[in-house]
N, C-alpha and C positions, 0 to 999 in steps of 0.2 A: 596596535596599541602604541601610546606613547611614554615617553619618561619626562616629568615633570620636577626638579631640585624645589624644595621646600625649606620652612622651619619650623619644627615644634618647640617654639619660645628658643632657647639656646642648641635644642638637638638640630642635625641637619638631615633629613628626610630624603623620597624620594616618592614619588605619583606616580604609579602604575594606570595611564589611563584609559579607557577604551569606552568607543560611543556607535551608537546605531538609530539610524533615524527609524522611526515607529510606522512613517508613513509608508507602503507599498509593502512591510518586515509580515511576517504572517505570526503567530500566537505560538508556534514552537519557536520561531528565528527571538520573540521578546524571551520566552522560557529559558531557551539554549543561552542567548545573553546572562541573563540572570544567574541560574544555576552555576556558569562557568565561575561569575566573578564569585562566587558561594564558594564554591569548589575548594578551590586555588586558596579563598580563603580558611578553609577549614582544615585543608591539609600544612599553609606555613601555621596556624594556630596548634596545631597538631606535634607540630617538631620542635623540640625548645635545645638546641647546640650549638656550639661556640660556630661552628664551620658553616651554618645553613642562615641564610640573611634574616633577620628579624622580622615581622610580623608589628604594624604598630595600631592598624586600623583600618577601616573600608566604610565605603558609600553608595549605598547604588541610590540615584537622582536622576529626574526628568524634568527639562525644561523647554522653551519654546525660545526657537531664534528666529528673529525676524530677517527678513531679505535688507540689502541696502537699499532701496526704493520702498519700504514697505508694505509691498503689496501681498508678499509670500508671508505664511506661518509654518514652521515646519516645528514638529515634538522631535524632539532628542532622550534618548535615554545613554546616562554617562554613569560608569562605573568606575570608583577609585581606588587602590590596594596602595595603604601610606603602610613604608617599609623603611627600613635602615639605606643609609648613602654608606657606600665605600666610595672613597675619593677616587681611587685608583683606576676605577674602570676594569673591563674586561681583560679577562686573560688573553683572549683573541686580539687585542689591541698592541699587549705587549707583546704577542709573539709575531707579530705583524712588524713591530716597530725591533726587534731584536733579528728578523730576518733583513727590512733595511738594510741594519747595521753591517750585513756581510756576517751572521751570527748562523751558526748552524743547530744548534740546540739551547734550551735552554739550561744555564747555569747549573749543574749536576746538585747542590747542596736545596737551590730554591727549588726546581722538579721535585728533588726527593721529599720537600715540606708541602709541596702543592699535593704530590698524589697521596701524604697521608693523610692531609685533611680531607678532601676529596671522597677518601676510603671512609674516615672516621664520619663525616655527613649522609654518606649510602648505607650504614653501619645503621646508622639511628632511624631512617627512613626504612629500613629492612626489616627492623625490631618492630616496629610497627603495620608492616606489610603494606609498604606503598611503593609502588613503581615508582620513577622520575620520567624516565622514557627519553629523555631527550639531553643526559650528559654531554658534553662538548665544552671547548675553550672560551666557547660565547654566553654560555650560561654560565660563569666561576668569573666571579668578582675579586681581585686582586688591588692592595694596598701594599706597595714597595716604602711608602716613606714613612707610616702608621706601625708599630709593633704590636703584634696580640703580648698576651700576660709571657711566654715562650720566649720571646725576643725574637721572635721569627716574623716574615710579612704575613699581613691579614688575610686568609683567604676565605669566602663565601661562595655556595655552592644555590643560586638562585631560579630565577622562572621554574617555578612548579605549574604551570595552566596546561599542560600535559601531563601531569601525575596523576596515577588514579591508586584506589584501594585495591588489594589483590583480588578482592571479593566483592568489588561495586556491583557487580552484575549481578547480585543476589538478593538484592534487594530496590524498590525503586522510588522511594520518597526522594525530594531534591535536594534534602541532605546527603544522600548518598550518590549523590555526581549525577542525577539526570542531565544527560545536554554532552558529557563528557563521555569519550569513546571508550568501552572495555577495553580491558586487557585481552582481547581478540580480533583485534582491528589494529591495521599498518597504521601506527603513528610514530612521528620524530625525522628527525632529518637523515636521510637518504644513508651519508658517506659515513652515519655513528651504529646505524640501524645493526639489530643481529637478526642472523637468519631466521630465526624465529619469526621475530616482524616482521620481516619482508614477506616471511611464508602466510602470515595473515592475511596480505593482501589477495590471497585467490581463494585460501583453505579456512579462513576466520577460526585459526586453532588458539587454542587460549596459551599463553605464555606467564612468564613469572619471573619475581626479581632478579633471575639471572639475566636477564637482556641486558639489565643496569651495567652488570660489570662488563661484558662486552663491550659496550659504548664505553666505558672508564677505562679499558684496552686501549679502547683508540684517541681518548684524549692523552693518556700514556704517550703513545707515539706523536702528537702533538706535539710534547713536551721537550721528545727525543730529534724529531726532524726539522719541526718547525713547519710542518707538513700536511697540509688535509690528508685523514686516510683516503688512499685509493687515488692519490690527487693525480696519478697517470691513466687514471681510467677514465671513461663517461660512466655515467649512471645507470646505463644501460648495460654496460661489460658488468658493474659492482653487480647489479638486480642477477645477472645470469651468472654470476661466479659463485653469488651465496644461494641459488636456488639448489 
């Protein structure tokens, strides 16, 4: 997927984009396209919180590009999720740019405003029994020079295209996430995963909101080291440490 900066007349935006050529795609890979961008849509429509990125609108479109010599036609199908801009960029950016600096944590009073928004965004996603699956420093949108209503930096808790209902697998209209993995299947990134997940990838046992705070564990220590969890291990020590 890509990010696209917009404008809704004076608001300033952002394009969430993602495209699949039709040709050689087989009728689940257009379905699974589809559904996802559905998905992902109906779960930010789902969450209305100061800390979880806004929700403005979506597109799903197909068009045809032609080749520069125009001999080729190829179909495209392009899906759009128009969302809130935080200026600021990624938390993984600044913690990036504050390691740089010769910085070995971040700033104690900003960690301590990050992790409760953070807390109060899984807070509102839990009330409604939705996984995230995939917490980390790179999914949390941070504004250092912007103030929320608090007086504190803005922070946003975004990419849900991994989130599912606790109970998607119980039903299977494409409202209800066809195309998107249960909650019994290894999803999310490797160094955030909790044992749980990982144990899905052999055992496909079903798991629940508590993975979320796991992973919020270790963006925790993010906050604290400046550090990927595990960052002294390979993937392969993490996969047999938490088996």
């Amino acid at each position: 997927s890509s990010l696209i900066r917009c404008k809704l007349g004076s608001t300033e935006a952002v394009v969430k984009m993602r495209t699949l050529e039709v040709s050689g795609a087989s009728l689940d890979d257009i379905r699974t396209f589809e559904y996802t961008c559905l998905g992902e849509v109906r779960i930010l429509g789902a969450l209305k919180h100061d800390c979880i990125v806004e929700l403005y609108g979506h597109e799903i479109s197909s068009k045809w590009i032609t080749s520069e010599n125009g001999d080729e036609h190829r179909r495209v199908l392009q899906s759009s999720i128009l969302m809130e801009h935080i200026k600021g960029g990624s938390l993984k950016g600044h913690i990036e740019k504050l390691s740089e600096a010769g910085k070995h944590h971040v700033p104690m009073d900003l960690a301590l405003s990050i992790a409760r928004d953070i807390s109060g965004a899984l807070m509102e996603l839990h009330s409604k029994d939705i996984i995230h699956r995939d917490i980390k420093s790179e999914n949390v949108l941070i504004d250092l020079d912007n103030q929320s209503a608090n007086g504190e930096a803005i922070v946003k808790l975004c990419d849900f295209d991994r989130a599912v209902p606790l109970r998607s697998h119980l039903h299977g209209c494409c409202i209800a996430h066809v195309g998107i993995p249960p909650p019994n299947i290894c999803v999310g990134t490797p160094r955030w995963m909790s044992p749980e997940v990982f144990r899905a990838m052999h055992e496909q046992n079903f798991y629940g909101l508590e993975v979320d705070i796991w992973s919020f564990g270790c963006l925790i220590f993010e906050l604290l080291t400046l550090q990927n969890p595990y960052f002294d291990l390979s993937e392969l020590q993490i996969h047999e440490s938490l088996q």
